[in-house]
C-alpha positions in Angstrom: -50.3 50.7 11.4 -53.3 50.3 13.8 -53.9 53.1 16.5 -53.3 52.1 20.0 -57.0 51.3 20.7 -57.2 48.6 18.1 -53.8 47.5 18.9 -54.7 46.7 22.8 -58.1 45.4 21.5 -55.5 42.6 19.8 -53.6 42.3 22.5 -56.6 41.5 24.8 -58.2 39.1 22.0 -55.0 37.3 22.5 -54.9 36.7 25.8 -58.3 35.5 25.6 -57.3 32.8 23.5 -55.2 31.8 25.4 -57.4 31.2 28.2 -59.7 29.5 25.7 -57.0 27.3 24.7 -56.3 26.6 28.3 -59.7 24.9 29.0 -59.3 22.8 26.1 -55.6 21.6 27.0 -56.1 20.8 30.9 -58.7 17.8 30.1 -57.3 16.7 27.0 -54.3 15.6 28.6 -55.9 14.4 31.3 -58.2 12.9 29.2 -55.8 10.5 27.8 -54.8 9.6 31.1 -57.8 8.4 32.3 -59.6 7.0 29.3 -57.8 3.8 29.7 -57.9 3.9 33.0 -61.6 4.0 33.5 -62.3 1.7 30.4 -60.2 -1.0 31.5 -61.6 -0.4 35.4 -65.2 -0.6 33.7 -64.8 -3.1 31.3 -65.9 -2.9 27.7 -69.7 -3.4 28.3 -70.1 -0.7 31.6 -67.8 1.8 29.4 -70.8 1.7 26.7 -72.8 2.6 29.5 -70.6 4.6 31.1 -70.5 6.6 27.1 -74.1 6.2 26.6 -74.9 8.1 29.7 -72.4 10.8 29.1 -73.7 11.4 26.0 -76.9 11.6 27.0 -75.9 14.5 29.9 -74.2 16.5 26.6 -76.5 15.7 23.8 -80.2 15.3 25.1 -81.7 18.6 26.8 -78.4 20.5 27.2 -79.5 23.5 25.0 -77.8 26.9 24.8 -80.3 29.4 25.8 -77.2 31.0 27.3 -75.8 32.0 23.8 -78.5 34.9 23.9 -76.9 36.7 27.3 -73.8 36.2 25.6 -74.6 38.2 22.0 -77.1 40.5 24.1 -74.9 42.0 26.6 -71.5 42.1 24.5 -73.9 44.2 21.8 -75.8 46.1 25.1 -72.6 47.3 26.6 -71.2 48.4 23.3 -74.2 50.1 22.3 -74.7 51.7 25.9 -78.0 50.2 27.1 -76.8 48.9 30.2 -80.2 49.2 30.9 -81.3 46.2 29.4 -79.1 43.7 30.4 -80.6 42.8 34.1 -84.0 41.9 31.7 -82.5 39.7 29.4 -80.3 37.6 32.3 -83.5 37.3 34.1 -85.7 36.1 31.1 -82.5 33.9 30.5 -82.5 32.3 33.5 -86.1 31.9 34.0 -86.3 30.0 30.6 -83.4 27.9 32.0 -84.6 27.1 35.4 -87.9 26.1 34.0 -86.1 23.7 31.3 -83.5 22.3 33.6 -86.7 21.3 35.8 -88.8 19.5 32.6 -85.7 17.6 32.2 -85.6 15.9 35.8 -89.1 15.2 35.3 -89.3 13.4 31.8 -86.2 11.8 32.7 -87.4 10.2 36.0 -90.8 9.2 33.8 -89.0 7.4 30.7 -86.1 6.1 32.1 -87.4 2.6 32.4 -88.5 2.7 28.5 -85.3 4.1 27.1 -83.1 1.5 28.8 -85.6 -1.1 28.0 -87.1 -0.4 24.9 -84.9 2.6 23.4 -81.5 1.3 24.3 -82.5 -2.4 24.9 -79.8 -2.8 27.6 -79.4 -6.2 28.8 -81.7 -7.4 31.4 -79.0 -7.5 34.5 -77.6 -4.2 33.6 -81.2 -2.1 33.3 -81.2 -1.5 37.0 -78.1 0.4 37.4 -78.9 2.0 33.9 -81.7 3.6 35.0 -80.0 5.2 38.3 -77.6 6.5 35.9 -80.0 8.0 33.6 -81.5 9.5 37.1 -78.1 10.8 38.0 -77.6 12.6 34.5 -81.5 14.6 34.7 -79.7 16.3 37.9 -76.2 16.8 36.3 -78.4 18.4 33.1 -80.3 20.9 35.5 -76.7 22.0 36.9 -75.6 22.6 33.5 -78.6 24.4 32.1 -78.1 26.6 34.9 -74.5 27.2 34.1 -75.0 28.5 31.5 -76.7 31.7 32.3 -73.3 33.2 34.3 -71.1 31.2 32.4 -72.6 32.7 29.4 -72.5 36.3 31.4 -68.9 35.9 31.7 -68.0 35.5 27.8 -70.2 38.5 27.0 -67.8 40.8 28.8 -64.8 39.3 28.0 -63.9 37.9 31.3 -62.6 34.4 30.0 -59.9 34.9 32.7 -62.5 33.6 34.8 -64.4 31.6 32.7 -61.8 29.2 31.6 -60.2 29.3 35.7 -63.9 27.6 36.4 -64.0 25.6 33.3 -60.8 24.4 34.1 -61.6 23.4 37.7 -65.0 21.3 36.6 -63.0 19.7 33.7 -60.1 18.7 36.4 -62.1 17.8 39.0 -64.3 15.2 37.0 -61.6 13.7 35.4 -59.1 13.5 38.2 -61.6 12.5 40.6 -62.9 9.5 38.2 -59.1 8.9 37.3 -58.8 8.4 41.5 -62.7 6.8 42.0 -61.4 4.2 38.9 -57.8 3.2 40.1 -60.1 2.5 43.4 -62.2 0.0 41.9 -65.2 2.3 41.9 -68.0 1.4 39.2 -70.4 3.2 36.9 -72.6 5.0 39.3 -70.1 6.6 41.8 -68.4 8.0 39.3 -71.5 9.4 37.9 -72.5 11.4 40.7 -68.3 12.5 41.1 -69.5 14.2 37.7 -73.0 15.5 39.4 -70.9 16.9 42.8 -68.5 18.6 40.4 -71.0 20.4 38.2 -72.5 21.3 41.1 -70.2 23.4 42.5 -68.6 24.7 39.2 -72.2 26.1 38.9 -71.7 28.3 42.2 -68.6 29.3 41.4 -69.9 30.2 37.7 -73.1 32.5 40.0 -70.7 34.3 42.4 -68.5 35.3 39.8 -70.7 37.1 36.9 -72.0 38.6 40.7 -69.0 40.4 40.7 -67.6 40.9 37.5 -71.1 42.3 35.9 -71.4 46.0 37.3 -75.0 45.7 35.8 -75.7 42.1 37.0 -79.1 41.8 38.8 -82.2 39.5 38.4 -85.9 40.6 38.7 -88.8 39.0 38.4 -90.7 41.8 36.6 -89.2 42.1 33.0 -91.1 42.7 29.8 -92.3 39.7 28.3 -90.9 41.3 25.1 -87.6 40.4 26.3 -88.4 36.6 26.7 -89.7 36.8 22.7 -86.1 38.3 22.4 -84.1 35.6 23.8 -86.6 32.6 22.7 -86.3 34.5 19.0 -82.6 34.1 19.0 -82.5 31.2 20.8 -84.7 29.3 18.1 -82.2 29.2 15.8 -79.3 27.9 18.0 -81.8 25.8 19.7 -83.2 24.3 16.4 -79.7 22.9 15.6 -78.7 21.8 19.1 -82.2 19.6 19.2 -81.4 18.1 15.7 -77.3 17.4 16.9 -78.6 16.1 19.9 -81.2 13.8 18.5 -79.0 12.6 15.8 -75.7 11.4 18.3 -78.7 10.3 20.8 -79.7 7.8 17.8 -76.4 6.9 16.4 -75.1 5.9 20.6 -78.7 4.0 20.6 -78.9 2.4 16.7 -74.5 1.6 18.0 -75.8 -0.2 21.0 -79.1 -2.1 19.6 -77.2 -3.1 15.8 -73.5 -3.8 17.1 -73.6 -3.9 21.1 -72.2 -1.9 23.8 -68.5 -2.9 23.0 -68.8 -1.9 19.8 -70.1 1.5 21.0 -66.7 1.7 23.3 -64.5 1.1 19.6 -66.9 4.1 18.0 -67.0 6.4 21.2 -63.4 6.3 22.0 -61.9 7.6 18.9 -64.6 9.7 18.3 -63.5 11.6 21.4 -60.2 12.1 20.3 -61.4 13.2 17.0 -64.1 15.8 18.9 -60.5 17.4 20.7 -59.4 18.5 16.9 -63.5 20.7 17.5 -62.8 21.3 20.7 -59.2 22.7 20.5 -60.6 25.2 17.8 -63.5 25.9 19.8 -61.5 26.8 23.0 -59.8 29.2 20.9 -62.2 30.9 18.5 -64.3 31.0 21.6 -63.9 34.7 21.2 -65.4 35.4 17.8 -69.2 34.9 18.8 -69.4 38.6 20.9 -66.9 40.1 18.9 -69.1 39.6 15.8 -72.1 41.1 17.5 -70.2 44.0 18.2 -68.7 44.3 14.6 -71.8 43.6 13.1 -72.2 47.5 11.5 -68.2 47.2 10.8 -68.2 45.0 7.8 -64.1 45.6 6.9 -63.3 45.3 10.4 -65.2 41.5 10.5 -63.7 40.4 7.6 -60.3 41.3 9.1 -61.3 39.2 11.8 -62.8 36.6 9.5 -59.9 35.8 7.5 -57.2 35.9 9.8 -59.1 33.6 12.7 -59.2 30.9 9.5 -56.4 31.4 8.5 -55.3 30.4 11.9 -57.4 27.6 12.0 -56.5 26.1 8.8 -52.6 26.7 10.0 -53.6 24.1 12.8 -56.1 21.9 11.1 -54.5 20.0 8.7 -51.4 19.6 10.5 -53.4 17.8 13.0 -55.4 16.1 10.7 -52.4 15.1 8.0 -50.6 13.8 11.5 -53.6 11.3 12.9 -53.7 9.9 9.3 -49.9 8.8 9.7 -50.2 8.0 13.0 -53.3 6.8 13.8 -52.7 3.0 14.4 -49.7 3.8 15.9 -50.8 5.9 18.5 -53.7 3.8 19.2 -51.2 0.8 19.6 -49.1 3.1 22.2 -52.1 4.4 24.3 -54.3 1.5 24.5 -52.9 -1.7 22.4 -52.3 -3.0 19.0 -56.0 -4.9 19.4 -57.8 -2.0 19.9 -56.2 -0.2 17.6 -56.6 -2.5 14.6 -60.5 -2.2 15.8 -60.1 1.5 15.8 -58.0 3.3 13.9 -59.8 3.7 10.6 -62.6 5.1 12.7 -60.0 7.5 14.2 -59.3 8.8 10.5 -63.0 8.7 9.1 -64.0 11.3 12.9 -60.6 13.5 12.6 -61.3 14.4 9.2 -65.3 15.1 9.8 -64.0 17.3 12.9 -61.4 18.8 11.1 -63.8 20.1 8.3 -66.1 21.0 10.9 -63.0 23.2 13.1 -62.5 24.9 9.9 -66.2 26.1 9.2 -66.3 26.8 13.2 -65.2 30.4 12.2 -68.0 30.9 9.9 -70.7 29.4 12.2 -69.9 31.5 15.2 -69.7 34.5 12.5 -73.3 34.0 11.7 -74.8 33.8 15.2 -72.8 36.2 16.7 -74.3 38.5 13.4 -78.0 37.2 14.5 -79.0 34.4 11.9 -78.5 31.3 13.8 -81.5 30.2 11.7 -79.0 29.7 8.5 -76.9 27.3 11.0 -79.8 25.1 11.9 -81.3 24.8 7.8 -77.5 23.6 6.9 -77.2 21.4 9.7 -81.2 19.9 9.1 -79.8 18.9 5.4 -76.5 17.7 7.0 -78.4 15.2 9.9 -81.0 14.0 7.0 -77.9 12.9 4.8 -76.3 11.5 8.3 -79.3 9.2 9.3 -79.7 7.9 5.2 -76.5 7.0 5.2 -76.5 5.2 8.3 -79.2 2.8 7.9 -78.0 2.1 5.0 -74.3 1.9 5.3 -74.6 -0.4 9.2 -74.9 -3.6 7.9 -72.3 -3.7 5.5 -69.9 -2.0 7.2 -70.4 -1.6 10.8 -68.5 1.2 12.6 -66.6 2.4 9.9 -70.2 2.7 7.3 -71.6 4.8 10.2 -68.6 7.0 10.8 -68.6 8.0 7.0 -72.0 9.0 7.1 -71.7 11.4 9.6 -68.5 12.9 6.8 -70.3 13.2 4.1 -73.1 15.0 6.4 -71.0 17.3 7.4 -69.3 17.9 4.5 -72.3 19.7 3.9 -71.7 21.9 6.3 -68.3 22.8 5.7 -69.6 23.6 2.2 -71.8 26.5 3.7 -68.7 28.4 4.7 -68.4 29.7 1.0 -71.9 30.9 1.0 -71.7 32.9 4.2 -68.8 34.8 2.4 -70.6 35.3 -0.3 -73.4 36.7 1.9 -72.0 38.5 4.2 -68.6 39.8 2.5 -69.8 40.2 -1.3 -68.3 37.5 -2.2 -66.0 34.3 -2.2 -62.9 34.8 -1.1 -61.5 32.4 -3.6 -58.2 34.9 -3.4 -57.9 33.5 0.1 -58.1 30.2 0.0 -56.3 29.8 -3.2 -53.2 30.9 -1.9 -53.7 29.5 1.8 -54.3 26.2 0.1 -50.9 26.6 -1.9 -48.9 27.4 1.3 -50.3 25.1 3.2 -50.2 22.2 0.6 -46.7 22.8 0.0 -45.4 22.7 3.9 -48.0 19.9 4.7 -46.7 17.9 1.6 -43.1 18.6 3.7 -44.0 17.5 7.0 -45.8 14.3 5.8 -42.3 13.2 3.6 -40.5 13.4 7.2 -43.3 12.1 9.7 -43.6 9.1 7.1 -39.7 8.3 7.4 -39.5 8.3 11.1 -42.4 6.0 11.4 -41.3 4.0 8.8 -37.8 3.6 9.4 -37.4 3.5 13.6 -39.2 1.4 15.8 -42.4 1.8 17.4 -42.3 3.8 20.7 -43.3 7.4 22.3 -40.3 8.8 21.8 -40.1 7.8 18.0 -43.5 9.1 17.8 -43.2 12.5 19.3 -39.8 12.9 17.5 -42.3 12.1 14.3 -45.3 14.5 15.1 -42.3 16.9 16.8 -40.0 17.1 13.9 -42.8 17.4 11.4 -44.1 20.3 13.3 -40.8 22.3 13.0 -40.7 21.6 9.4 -44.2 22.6 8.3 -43.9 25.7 10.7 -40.4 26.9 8.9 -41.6 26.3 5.6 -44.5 28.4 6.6 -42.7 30.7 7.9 -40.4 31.3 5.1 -43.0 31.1 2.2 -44.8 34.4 3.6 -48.1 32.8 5.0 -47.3 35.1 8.3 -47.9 38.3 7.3 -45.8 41.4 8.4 -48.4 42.7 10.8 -48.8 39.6 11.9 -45.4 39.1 12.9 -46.0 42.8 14.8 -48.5 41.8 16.5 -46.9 38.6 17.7 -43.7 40.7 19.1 -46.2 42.9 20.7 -47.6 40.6 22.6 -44.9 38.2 23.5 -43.6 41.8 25.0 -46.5 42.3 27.0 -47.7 40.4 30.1 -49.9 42.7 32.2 -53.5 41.0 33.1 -56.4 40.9 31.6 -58.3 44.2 32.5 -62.1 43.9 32.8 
């Protein structure tokens, strides 16, 4: 049995969880709320926009010099060289600042092109196009900024606080635009509902790594050595973020000129269901980036970690994903309407699968950065995006949509594929052991669930409550027959009473 010092450290990686899961289940319910809400308050054509814009504020210049504070002062404070840690938020921030300000000032100078030449919006929609590529540069420089405290917070564990402010931004934009749309609001208002938001999350995300960061100070006199250190770490992380940026910048763009701005809306919409299956995973492996920088000289311990945060994820993954392959039209039929959904739901499959591959792999990824070799991440992803833009001017014609969907699968395919090398390299080897048997379990109790979600669908008319009794009653099944086959382990079942027993907060 584990002593009581690694025992609490579970207990605390629990609750972290938790709060990581927390920011991910706040705006996805409110998410499907307001989807519909806004899109049929918008219209087809201004959602494009409207999606096309977002994606811009997520995908262009927002680049996660932050993840160096994180994996610098988790690894500081556990080495004891508190010392360092006011240098490297300063270089951080400095970098930040500096790229937050670029961004307002290429965006002001190309916006004109990009919506008319890039994009090649419509002539009577350029205008407001253009103020809403203005209103994004400002929301970017908020969110560059964030992530310098936000980023200060993960470090020390403190996702208490960080999802409380996640949450807040994330509920705040969506209710407020849920609200601004209901009022008959357009495209721009609720653009700079997003920019007022971010705003203040960003002050809230300053006064609180203020207080919960002992060592938190910024000068204006650090070595230059430490910018090399956080630019040298950075590349890596950087160097895949440009290449996923530039890629989703052209598919939204080759989407808009090839098939139109409603035909973005029928690519956008389930692809941001399909990003939840990501995001869900994300919001709870949040935790594994600054634990594997502090584990990095502990190779037993991180594979410990390793296999049992997978094994997790596979436990949650391919229910999910087995469920939106039954249930995709009918959902879509339910939350928007049977037109939509015939438009829709084989995108919806093709996204939750490339999502779900990617959630599984997420363990690995954060693994490798946290361990200091975000370079692997961006070589992997470079081959991925290569097969991604092939495939896409190739498969657009013929297939629209659904052609462009599957070539960003079999790119990253790719990268689930990498998983099985980063065991190899960093454990010794492949831990076929692993995923034979995890495969078997989880084949046998998926194969299960499926049987019974298919019946109810099949045999009982089409409603919410048939469909929740579906995805509900598959659920129980595939959890039982997990249960009983052994995939949770004795100490896992421990741990689990252990915690369920304990409900003190989070300490710092």
């Amino acid at each position: 049995m584990e002593n009581t010092g690694q025992s609490q450290t579970s207990k605390s990686i629990f609750r972290n969880v938790l709060y990581g899961l927390s920011t991910w289940i706040l705006p996805l319910v409110l998410s499907f709320v307001s989807t519909p809400i806004i899109l049929r308050s918008l219209g087809d054509k201004d959602y494009g926009i409207y999606a096309l814009v977002l994606g811009f504020i997520a995908y262009s210049f927002n680049l996660s010099f932050g993840r160096a504070i994180t994996k610098y002062v988790a690894e500081y404070r556990a080495n004891g060289e508190n010392e360092k840690i006011r240098d490297i938020i300063s270089a951080t921030l400095f970098i930040n600042v500096s790229v937050g300000i670029t961004v307002i000032l290429l965006v002001f100078a190309a916006a004109d092109y990009l919506v008319a030449d890039v994009f090649q919006i419509a002539a009577e929609d350029q205008s407001k196009t253009v103020f809403a590529l203005h209103i994004a540069s400002l929301t970017l420089f908020f969110l560059i900024l964030n992530q310098v405290f936000n980023s200060i917070l993960q470090g020390i564990h403190r996702f208490d606080v960080f999802s409380k402010i996640t949450n807040f931004n994330s509920v705040g934009i969506i209710a407020g635009n849920i609200f601004l749309a209901l009022n008959g609001y357009g495209l721009l208002i609720l653009l700079s509902w997003n920019l007022l938001i971010t705003f203040t999350s960003c002050t809230f995300f300053i006064i609180s790594a203020k207080r919960c960061l002992p060592e938190f100070g910024i000068t204006f006199r650090f070595p230059k050595t430490t910018i090399v250190t956080v630019l040298k770490f950075s590349a890596g992380v950087i160097g895949q973020q440009i290449i996923s940026n530039l890629f989703i910048l052209f598919e939204r763009g080759w989407i808009t000129r090839k098939l139109g701005t409603e035909n973005l809306t029928y690519y956008v919409v389930p692809m941001m269901l399909a990003i939840s299956i990501h995001s869900f995973i994300s919001s709870i492996v949040i935790v594994v980036f600054p634990l594997a920088s502090e584990l990095k000289d502990q190779p037993d311990r991180l594979l410990r970690l390793y296999s049992k945060a997978t094994k997790v994820v596979c436990f949650l993954v391919v229910f999910i994903e087995t469920s939106v392959i039954i249930h995709s039209r009918d959902f879509l039929t339910l939350w928007m309407n049977a037109e939509f959904a015939e438009k829709t739901h084989l995108i919806l499959i093709i996204h939750a699968t490339t999502f779900s591959l990617l959630a599984v792999q997420t363990i690995a990824w954060q693994m490798t950065e946290g361990l200091g070799f975000p370079q692997f991440n961006t070589f992997t992803f470079t081959i991925c995006t290569l097969i991604n833009v092939i495939l896409v001017l190739i498969l657009t014609d013929n297939y629209g949509n659904a052609g462009i969907a599957f070539a960003r699968l079999a790119g990253f395919a790719v990268v689930f594929l990498s998983l099985f090398y980063i065991e190899k390299w960093f454990f010794g080897q492949i831990q076929l052991k692993f995923w034979f048997r995890l495969s078997a379990l989880l084949g046998a109790a998926i194969a299960l669930s499926a049987i019974f979600q298919e019946f109810i669908a099949h045999y009982f008319p089409l409603s919410w409550s048939s469909f929740f009794i579906s995805v509900g009653g598959g659920g129980i099944i595939y959890c039982l027959t997990l249960f009983v086959s052994g995939y949770i382990t004795a100490d896992e079942k421990m741990l689990v009473r252990n915690l369920l027993k304990r409900s003190s907060p989070v300490s710092g």
